[in-house]
C-alpha positions as CSV (number, residue, x, y, z in Angstrom):
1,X,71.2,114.0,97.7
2,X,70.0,110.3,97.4
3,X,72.6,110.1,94.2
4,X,75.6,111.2,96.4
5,X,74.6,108.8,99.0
6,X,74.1,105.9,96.2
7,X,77.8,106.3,94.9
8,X,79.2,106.9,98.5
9,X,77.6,103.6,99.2
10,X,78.8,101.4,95.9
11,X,82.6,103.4,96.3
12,X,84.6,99.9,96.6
13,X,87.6,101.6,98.1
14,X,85.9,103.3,100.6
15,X,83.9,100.6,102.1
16,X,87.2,98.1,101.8
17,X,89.0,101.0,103.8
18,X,86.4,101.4,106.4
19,X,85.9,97.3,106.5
20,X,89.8,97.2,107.2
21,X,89.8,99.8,109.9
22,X,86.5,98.7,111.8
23,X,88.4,95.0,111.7
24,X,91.4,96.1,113.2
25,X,89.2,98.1,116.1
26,X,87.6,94.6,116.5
27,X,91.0,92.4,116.7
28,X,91.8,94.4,119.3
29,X,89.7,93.0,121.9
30,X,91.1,89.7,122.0
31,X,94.7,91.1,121.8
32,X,93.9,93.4,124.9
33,X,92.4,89.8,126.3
34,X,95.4,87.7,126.0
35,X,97.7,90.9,126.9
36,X,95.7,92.1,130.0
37,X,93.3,89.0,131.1
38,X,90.2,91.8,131.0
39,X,87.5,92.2,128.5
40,X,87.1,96.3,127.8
41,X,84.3,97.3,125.2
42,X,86.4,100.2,125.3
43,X,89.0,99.1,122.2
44,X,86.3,99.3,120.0
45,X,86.4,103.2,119.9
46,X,89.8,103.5,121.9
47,X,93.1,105.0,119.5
48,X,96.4,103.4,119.9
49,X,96.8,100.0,120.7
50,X,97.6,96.4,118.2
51,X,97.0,96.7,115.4
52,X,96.8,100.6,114.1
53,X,93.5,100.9,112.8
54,X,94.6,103.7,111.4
55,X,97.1,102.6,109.3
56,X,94.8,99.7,108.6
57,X,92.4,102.7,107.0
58,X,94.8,104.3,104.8
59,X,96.8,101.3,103.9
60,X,93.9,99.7,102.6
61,X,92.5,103.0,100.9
62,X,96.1,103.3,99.2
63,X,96.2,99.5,97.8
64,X,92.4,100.1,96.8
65,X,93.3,103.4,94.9
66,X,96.5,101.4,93.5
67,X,93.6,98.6,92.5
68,X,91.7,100.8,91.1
69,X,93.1,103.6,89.2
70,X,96.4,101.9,88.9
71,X,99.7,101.9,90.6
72,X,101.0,104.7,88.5
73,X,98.4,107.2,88.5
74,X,98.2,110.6,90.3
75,X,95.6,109.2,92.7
76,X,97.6,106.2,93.8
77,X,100.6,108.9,94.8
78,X,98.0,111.3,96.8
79,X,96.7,108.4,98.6
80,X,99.9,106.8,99.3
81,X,101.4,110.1,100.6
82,X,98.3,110.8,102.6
83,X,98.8,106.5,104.3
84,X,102.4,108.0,105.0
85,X,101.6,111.2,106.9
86,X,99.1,109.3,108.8
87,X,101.3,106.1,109.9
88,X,104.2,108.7,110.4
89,X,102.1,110.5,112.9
90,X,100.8,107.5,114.6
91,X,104.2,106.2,115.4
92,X,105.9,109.5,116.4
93,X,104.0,112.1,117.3
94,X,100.9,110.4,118.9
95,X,103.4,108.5,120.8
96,X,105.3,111.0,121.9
97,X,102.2,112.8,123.1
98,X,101.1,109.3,125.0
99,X,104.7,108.8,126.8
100,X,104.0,112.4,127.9
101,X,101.0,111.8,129.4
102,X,102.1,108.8,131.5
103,X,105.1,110.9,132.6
104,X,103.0,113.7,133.4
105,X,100.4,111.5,135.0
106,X,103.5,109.8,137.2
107,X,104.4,113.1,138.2
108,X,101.1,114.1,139.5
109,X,100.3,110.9,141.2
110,X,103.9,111.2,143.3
111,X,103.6,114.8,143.8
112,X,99.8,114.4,145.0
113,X,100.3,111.0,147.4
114,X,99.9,113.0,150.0
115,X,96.3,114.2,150.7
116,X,95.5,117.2,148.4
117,X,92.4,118.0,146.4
118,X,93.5,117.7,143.0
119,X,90.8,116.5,140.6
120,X,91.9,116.4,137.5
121,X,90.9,113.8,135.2
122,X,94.0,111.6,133.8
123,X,95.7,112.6,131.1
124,X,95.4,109.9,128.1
125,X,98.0,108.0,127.8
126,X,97.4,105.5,124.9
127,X,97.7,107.8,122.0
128,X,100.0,106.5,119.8
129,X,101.4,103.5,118.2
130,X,104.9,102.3,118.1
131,X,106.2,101.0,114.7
132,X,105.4,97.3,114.8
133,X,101.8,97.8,115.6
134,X,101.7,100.5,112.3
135,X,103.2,98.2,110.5
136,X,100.5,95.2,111.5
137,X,98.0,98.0,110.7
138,X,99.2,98.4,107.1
139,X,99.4,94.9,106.5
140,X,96.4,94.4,107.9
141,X,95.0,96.9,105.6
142,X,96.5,95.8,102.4
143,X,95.3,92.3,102.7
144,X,91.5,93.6,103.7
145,X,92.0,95.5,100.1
146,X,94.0,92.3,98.7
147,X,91.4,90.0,99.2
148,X,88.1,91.6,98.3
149,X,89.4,93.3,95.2
């Protein structure tokens, strides 16, 4: 056990990957401060927003990978694939979902102004990314991996 925890500890990709994602959770704040003139903790954990964390995570673990094993090698393709799928489904589906949820929650705050007991908590609107913000994620990402290689 304390030999699996050693190597996950000195894995260079990983940490680069996890170092790019925690500092685009952390740029956040500040971009949510100019954008909305209010200081919420909140960003830190929160999905969606500038810039994707997530594609921050896989695009550094891709351009760590393509560091690593080389740019031509079966594990620079799997990881690249899997940075794909991910940043695909931040900008589309988790979107989609989001817009969704802010129709939905329009519709139930117009169809319940009047006074009914409905209790239902919001639906989560801020799902998804659009394309700009994936593709700040990734660069974000790439230079994290760029510059500590």
């Amino acid at each position: 056990m304390q030999e699996i925890c050693s190597g996950i500890l000195h894995n260079h990709v990983l940490i680069v990957a996890l170092i790019a994602c925690l500092s685009a959770q952390i740029i956040k704040l500040p971009i949510e401060l100019i954008k909305n003139r209010k200081f919420n903790l909140r960003y830190l954990v929160t999905t969606g927003g500038m810039p994707s964390s997530h594609s921050s995570f896989v695009g550094a673990l891709a351009a760590g990978v393509g560091q690593t094993m080389g740019w031509e090698s079966p594990e620079f393709a799997i990881a690249a694939i899997f940075a794909i799928i991910v940043m695909y489904d931040a900008a589309g589906v988790r979107q989609a979902a989001g817009k969704q949820a802010q129709i939905l929650n329009q519709i139930i705050d117009e169809f319940f102004e009047e006074d009914h007991n409905f209790n239902e908590a919001r639906l989560k609107e801020l799902l998804g990314h659009t394309p700009f913000q994936v593709f700040v994620g990734l660069g974000l990402g790439i230079a994290i991996s760029t510059v500590d290689s």
